[in-house]
C-alpha positions as CSV (number, residue, x, y, z in Angstrom):
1,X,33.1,1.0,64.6
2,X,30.8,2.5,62.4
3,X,30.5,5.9,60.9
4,X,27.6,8.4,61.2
5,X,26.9,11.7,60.0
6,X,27.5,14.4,61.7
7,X,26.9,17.7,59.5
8,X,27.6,18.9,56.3
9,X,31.3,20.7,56.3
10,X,29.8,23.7,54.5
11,X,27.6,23.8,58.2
12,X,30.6,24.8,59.8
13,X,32.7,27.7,59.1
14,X,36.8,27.7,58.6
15,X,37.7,28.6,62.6
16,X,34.6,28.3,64.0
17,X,33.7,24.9,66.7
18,X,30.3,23.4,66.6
19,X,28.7,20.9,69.0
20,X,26.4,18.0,68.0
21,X,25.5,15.5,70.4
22,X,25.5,11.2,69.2
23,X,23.8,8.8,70.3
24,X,26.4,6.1,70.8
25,X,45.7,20.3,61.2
26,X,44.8,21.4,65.2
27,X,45.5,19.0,67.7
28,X,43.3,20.4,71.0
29,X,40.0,22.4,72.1
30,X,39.8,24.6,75.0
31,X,36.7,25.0,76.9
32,X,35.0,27.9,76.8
33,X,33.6,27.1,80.4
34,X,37.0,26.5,82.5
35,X,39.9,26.7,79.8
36,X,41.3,23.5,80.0
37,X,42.6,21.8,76.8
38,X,42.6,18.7,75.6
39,X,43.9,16.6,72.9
40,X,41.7,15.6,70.2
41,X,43.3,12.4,69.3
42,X,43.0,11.0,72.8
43,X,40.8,13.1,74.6
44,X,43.1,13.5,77.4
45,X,43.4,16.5,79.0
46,X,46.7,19.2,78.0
47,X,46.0,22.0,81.0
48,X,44.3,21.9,84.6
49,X,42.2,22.7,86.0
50,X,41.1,19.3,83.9
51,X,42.1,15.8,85.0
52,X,39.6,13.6,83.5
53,X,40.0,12.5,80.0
54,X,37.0,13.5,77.9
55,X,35.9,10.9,74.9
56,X,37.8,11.4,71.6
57,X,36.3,10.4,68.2
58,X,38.0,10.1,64.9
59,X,36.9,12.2,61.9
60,X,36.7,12.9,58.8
61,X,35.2,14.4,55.5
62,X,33.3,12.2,52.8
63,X,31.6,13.6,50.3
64,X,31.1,16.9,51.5
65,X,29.6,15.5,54.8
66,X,31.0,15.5,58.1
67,X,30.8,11.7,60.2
68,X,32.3,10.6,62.9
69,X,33.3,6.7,63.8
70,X,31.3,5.6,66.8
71,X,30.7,2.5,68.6
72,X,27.8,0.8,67.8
């Protein structure tokens, strides 16, 4: 696994969700299309009308930068 740069964390807001496409304390995201949840450690989903476990990615904060650990 290798980490990449997502965004900086002063790009995103305290409560606010961004999206950013790769190329490669809250614990689930709704949709805003269909409001199913799902867990963000495993990507699975929480509520229907979901079934099908979406891709999870850990993450975390270094130096003031957002990255994400993707496979290479």
């Amino acid at each position: 696994m290798a980490l990449r740069k997502v965004a900086a964390a002063s790009d995103i807001p305290v409560g606010e969700v961004r999206r950013y496409e790769v190329d490669v304390d809250f614990e689930t995201i709704e949709c805003p299309k269909h409001g199913s949840t799902f867990d963000l450690n495993t990507g699975n989903p929480r509520t229907l009308p979901a079934t099908m476990p979406v891709r999870a990615y850990r993450v975390k904060v270094e130096e003031g930068d957002i990255v994400i650990e993707v496979d290479e």
